[in-house]
C-alpha positions, 0 to 999 in steps of 0.5 A, a space after each residue: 324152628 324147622 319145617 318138620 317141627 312146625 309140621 308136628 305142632 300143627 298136625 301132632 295127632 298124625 302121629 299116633 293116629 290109628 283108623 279103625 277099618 270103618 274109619 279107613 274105609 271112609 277115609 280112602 273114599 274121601 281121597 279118592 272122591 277129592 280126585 277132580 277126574 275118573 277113578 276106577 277100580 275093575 276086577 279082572 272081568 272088567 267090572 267095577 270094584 271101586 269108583 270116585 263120585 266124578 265118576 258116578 256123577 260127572 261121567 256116568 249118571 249111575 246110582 250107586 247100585 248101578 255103578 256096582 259090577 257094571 262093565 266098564 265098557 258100557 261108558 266107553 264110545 261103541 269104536 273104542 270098545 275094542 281098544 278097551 278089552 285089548 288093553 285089560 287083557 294085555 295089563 292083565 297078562 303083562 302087568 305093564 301099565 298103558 296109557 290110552 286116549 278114548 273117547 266116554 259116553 257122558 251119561 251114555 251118549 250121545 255126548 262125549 268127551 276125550 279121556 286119557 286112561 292110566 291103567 295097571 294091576 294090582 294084587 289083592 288076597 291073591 286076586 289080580 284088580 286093574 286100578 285106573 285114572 281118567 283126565 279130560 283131554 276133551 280140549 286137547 283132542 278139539 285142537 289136534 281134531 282143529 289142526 287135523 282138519 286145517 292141515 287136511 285143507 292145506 294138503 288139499 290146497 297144495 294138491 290141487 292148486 293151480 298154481 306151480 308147488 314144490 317143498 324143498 330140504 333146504 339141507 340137501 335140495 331134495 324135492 319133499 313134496 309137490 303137486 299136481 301143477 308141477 307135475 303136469 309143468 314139469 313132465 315128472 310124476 308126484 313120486 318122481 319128483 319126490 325121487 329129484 333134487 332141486 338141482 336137477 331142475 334148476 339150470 344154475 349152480 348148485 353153489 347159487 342154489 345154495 347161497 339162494 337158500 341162506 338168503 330165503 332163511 335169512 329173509 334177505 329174499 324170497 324172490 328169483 328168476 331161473 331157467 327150469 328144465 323139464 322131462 322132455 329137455 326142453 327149458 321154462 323162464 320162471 319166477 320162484 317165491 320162496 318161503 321158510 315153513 317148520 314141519 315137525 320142527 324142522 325147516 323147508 322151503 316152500 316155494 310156488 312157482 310160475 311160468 314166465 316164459 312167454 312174459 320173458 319172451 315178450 319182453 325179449 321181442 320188445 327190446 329185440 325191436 328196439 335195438 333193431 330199430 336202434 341199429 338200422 341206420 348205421 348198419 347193412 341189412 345183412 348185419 340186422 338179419 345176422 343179429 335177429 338169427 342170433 336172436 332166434 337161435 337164442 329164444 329158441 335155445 337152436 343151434 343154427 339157422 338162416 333166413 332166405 329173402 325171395 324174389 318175386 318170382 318165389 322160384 328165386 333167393 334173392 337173399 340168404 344169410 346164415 348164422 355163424 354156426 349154421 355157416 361153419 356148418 352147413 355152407 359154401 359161398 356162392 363163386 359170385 354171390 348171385 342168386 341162388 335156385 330154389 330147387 337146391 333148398 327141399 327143407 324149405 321149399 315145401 314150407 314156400 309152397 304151402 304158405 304155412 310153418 313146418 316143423 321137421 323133429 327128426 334128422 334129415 339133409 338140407 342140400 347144397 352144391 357141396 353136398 347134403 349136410 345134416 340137422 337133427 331137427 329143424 323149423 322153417 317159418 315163412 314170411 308172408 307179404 301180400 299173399 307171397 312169401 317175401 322170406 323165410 326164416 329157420 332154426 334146427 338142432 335144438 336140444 329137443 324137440 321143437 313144438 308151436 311155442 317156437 313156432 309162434 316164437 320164430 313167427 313173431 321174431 320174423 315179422 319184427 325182423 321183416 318189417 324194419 329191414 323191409 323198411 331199410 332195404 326200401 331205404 337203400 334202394 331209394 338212396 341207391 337211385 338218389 345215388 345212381 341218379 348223381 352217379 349218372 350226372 357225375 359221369 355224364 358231366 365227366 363225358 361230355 368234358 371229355 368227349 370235348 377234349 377228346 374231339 379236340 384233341 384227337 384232331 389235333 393228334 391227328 394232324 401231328 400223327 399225319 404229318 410225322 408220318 409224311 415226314 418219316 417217309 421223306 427221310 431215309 432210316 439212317 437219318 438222325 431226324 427219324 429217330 426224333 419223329 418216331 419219338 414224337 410219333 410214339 408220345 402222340 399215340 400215348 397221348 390219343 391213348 390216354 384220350 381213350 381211357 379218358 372216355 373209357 373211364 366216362 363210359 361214353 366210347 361206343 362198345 366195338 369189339 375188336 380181336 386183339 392181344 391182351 398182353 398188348 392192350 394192358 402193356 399200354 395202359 401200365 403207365 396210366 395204371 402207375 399214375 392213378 395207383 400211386 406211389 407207395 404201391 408197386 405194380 407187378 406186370 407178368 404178361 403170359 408168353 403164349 399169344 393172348 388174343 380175344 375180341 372185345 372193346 378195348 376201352 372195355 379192357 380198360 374200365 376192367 383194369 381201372 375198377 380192378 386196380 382201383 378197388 386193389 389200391 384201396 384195400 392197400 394201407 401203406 405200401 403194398 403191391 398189385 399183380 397184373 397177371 395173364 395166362 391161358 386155360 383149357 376147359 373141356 367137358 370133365 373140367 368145366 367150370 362150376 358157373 352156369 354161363 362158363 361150361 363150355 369147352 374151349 380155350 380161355 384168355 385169363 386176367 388177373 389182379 392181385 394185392 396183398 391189402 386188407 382181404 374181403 369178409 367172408 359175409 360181404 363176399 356174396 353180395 359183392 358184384 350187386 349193383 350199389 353195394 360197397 363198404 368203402 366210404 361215399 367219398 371212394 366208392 359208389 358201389 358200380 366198380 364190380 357190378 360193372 366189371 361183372 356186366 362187361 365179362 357176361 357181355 363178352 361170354 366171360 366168368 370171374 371168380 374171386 378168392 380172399 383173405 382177410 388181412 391178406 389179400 384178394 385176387 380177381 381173374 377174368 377168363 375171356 374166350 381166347 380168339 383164334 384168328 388174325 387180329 387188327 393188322 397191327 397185332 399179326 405176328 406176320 409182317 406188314 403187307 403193303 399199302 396198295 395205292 387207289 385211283 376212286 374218287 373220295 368226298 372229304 367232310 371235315 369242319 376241322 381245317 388241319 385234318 381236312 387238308 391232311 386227310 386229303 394230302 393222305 389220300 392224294 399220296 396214296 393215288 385217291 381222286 380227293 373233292 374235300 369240303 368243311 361244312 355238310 352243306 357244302 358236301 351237298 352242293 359238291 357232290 351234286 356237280 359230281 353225282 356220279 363219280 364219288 366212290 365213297 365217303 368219309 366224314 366226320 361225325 360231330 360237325 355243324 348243320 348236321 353230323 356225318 350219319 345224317 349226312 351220309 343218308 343224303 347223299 345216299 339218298 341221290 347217290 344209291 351205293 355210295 359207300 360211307 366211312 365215318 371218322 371221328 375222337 368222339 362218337 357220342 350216341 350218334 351209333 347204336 347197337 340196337 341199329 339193323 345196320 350197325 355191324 356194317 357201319 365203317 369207321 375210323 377212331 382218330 387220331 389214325 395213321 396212315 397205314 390205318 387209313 389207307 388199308 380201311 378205306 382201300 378195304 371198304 372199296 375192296 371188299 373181294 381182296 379182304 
């Protein structure tokens, strides 16, 4: 059996039923009160035709006669009226149905409730009605009305929220939405940022971007690190959490944002400050600035900068250091590596002065002797240590502008710096006096072993000296034995040669300049050179052709050469080659040369070394001549070589300069004024005058029995009246018997009883105008420069020759014929 047949058994007067007009009319108000909402029917003035029971009752409260003809916008809310009359005009005119929500007066307020409204027309005998519906969307409107409020709330939380907001289209990276924390943080307004991408903030690439996005939808992550740029260039750390929110069903990131940058700054001096302290040990003070410049440069996104460390004077650098970038930029090294004025420094000196942090956010010029090199901005943060400023430190050409977080920033970072490398140069310099102070026992040791050779030995040279020459004059030059005696007469002056260089290199030979010829002088020390240098390095001499005559203290010359060849040979690895080169410059007024000490005009004796080793780097070169400072091994060098050589050519009104390169060698030169003039008799050009013969009286003093007795063969050959005595004591008892016949003394230094000088006064006491001539190997400190009379003392170094003697003492007896 089918539905429709079923449908027929149950109902089979559907079929046939006819309704009378009562019947239908009744039937139709039946329908329409069965509705479980409003139902209305209007004429075309908006008054009610028909209407349901929930009408009257549930929405209205009306009797029936007070329902009929009643103005159906009566029932609605006073502000939805006008909606109301516009949309029974429209249907009327249009025909077109409307749906509407509007708020009812459940019987005629206050109370209402939400109502959606289907309206339409309809024709009837030719007269157009509007027949409509209502349903309860009191609920509905409740929750929307709920939700309007919530997301109001948000908006107002987003807005106004400290904290740093942002929602981003994960699509395309466009900047949505933010609030007023991120405006302020980033420099942009609202509505320029909703103008941005994220990628024109975030400093990383757009592809991490990208791939950072996946993770947050895929809630792998929601947390990141990332430098942000703002509108004034500069760059913030900070953290980003990001979360996926649907608006409208589609995705964003919601993301809230804070600034870490002092957080990451901290952390950066905490672990600046331990590997700084890691460091210090194994490294130079020059190393921990460089690395805490990098550091600056780093923090503060610079691009050069230096730090200066003060003497106490606060006129003086005593220090400067400059990053890799600021040297390739801004700087020169100094010729010597010495202390540089501060009135070449304006960008710092007004920073000195004032004792406080400048910032400089505009181009200016920081001078140097190469001229004025330019930065585009710059800070400078003094050091301050007991009331004086100990360094400062400076950054410059930042991307944008500097402002006081890197101000605070540098301060911080320069205090860390300061006291760790405070710490270490107290460090150095007290491991340079335990250095200095062994140094100087070391040296002394080696003195007085070889002043102890040299008195001994130099007497017996001497004895070997005297009488080959005695024998000399006794053979005729075509002899065959003369040639042996100048051959042992040449190997003994070689021998007190080396003698020399041994006190020399001890420092205990008294400084006694002389004129002499350079050329000469390092003639003679070549063999010993050879010797220290070794074997695998080659020795190049290339001597000037000119006359190389200057004043100075031969042994002097000596500790130049051996400091200068030492250094070279320990820059050699392998085979290599030493240079020894001299030459002759003029300086006048419009070519004076840049070091202080060293413009005035005049003729100049030069002396160089060269080797061909590892060269000098640039950064060690400034600090090369101070005392103590070296980058050989504690078992090659002691640091003094170059400090000492400095100090002997200041002394003698000279300059050096250097030029190095690395993996290719360095060259020092020496300039010594050159002397104009007669020098030690041996070094004329002239040839010799003769030995003039004596007939004064001369007191021999001398505990050495060989030289005693060829001393007086000497002068006795010589036409001298000689009275010799071994001891001081018996000096006295002769020069009594003698009183006033003794026309001079000679005596050695280093005797018994008492030495020569004090020996000398006695007699001089009862002997007024005795003249003295002082004699001997080794001198020790018997001498001192700082004596009123030292520059009219007489001596002789032993071993001396014949000629020597004769013509100093007969040049002391006679001093008119000089």
């Amino acid at each position: 059996m089918t539905n429709s047949q079923t449908e027929k058994q149950q109902w089979p007067q559907l079929e046939n039923l006819l309704l009378t007009p009562e019947q239908e009319q009744l039937f139709s108000k039946s329908v329409i009160d069965a509705i479980n909402g409003s139902f209305y029917m209007l004429d075309a003035d908006g008054r009610l035709v028909r209407w349901n029971a929930f009408l009257r009752d549930e929405i209205t409260g009306r009797t029936e006669s007070e329902m009929s003809g009643a103005d159906v916008r009566e029932f609605f809310h006073p502000d939805d009226r006008p909606l109301i009359h516009r949309t029974i005009q429209n249907i009327l005119l249009t025909g077109a149905s409307e749906i509407i929500e509007v708020r009812v007066l459940v019987h005629g307020g206050p109370k209402i409730c939400w109502r959606l409204i289907t309206v339409r027309r309809i024709i009837f005998d030719g007269k157009p009605f509007l027949i409509g519906m209502g349903l309860d969307i009191t609920e509905r409107k409740q929750a929307e009305r709920a939700l309007y409020k919530s997301e109001k709330r948000f908006r107002k939380l987003f807005e106004h929220n400290a904290a740093i907001k942002i929602v981003i289209d994960p699509e395309t990276g466009n900047i949505i939405d933010a609030n007023h924390a991120a405006a302020d943080f980033y420099g942009w307004s609202i509505e320029e940022l909703r103008q941005m991408c994220i990628q024109q903030i975030n400093s990383i690439s757009p592809d991490i971007i990208k791939s950072n996005f996946e993770k947050i939808r895929s809630a792998k992550q929601n947390r990141f690190s990332f430098r942000h740029n703002r509108a004034d260039g500069s760059m913030r750390d900070v953290e980003v959490f990001s979360n996926v929110i649907e608006i409208e069903g589609k995705d964003f990131l919601y993301s809230i944002i804070h600034d870490i940058t002092e957080r990451k700054r901290y952390e950066s001096l905490v672990a600046f400050r331990l590997h700084l302290l890691e460091i210090a040990e194994t490294n130079s003070v020059e190393k921990m600035l460089k690395i805490t410049l990098k550091e600056a440069e780093r923090m503060t996104e610079s691009s050069i900068s230096f730090c200066l460390l003060f003497a106490d004077d606060q006129t003086t650098i005593s220090m400067q250091t400059w990053s890799a970038n600021a040297q390739k930029e801004m700087c020169r090294t100094n010729e010597i590596g010495m202390a540089s004025p501060l009135i070449e420094a304006d960008l710092y000196s007004e920073a000195l002065r004032e004792q406080r942090s400048l910032i400089y956010n505009g181009q200016g010029k920081l001078k140097s002797s190469d001229g004025d090199s330019e930065f585009q901005c710059a800070l400078v943060v003094p050091v301050i240590r007991g009331n004086k400023v100990v360094a400062i430190v400076g950054a410059g050409n930042k991307r944008g502008k500097y402002d006081e977080d890197d101000v605070k920033l540098i301060e911080s970072l320069s205090d860390t710096a300061w006291d760790i490398v405070a710490r270490k140069r107290s460090e150095l310099s007290e491991q340079g006096t335990r250095e200095a102070l062994m140094q100087s026992q070391k040296m002394e040791l080696i003195g007085q072993l070889a002043g102890g050779i040299a008195h001994d030995f130099n007497n017996m040279l001497g004895v070997i000296i005297g009488n080959v020459e005695i024998a000399m004059e006794r053979h005729s030059t075509e002899e065959p034995m003369l040639e042996n005696l100048k051959d042992i007469l040449n190997a003994t002056e070689r021998s007190a040669n080396l003698t020399r260089q041994l006190l020399a290199f001890a420092r205990k030979e008294p400084v006694m300049p002389i004129v002499l010829d350079l050329n000469n002088l390092i003639e003679r020390s070549l063999s010993m050179i050879r010797r220290m240098i070794g074997e695998n390095i080659t020795v190049v001499w290339m001597p000037d052709s000119h006359s190389s005559q200057v004043k100075v203290d031969p042994s002097q010359v000596d500790q130049i050469l051996i400091n200068l060849c030492v250094n070279a040979r320990d820059a050699i690895a392998g085979i290599g080659q030493i240079t020894i080169e001299t030459g002759i410059k003029s300086v006048d007024k419009t070519n004076s040369f840049t070091d202080s000490s060293c413009k005035i005009p005049g003729e100049y004796v030069s002396l160089s070394v060269t080797d061909n080793g590892c060269g000098i780097e640039k950064e060690h070169l400034v600090h090369i001549f101070e005392p103590f400072f070296t980058t050989k091994t504690k078992e090659k060098g002691s640091g003094l070589g170059l400090s000492t050589v400095y100090g002997i050519v200041k002394q003698n009104n000279g300059y050096i300069e250097h030029q190095s390169e690395l993996n290719k060698g360095t060259t020092f030169t020496i300039y010594l004024p050159r002397h104009r003039g007669y020098g030690d008799p041996d070094e004329r050009d002239n040839p010799e005058p003769p030995v003039k013969p004596g007939k004064e009286t001369i007191l021999i003093v001398e505990d050495e029995p060989e030289i005693l007795h060829l001393s007086r063969r000497m002068l006795e050959h010589n036409g001298y009246v000689v009275l010799s005595a071994a001891k001081p004591l018996e000096a006295i008892e002769l020069a009594s018997k003698h009183n006033a016949g003794i026309d001079l003394l000679l005596t050695d230094i280093v005797m018994p009883e008492m030495n020569g000088s004090d020996l000398a006064k006695k007699l001089q006491s009862s002997i007024p105008g005795l003249k003295t001539l002082f004699m001997s190997g080794y001198t020790t400190n018997v001498f001192s420069p700082d004596n009123e009379e030292y520059d009219r003392i007489h001596f002789i170094q032993k071993p001396f020759s014949f000629k020597s003697l004769m013509r100093t003492v007969h040049g002391i007896l006679n001093p008119d014929e000089l």
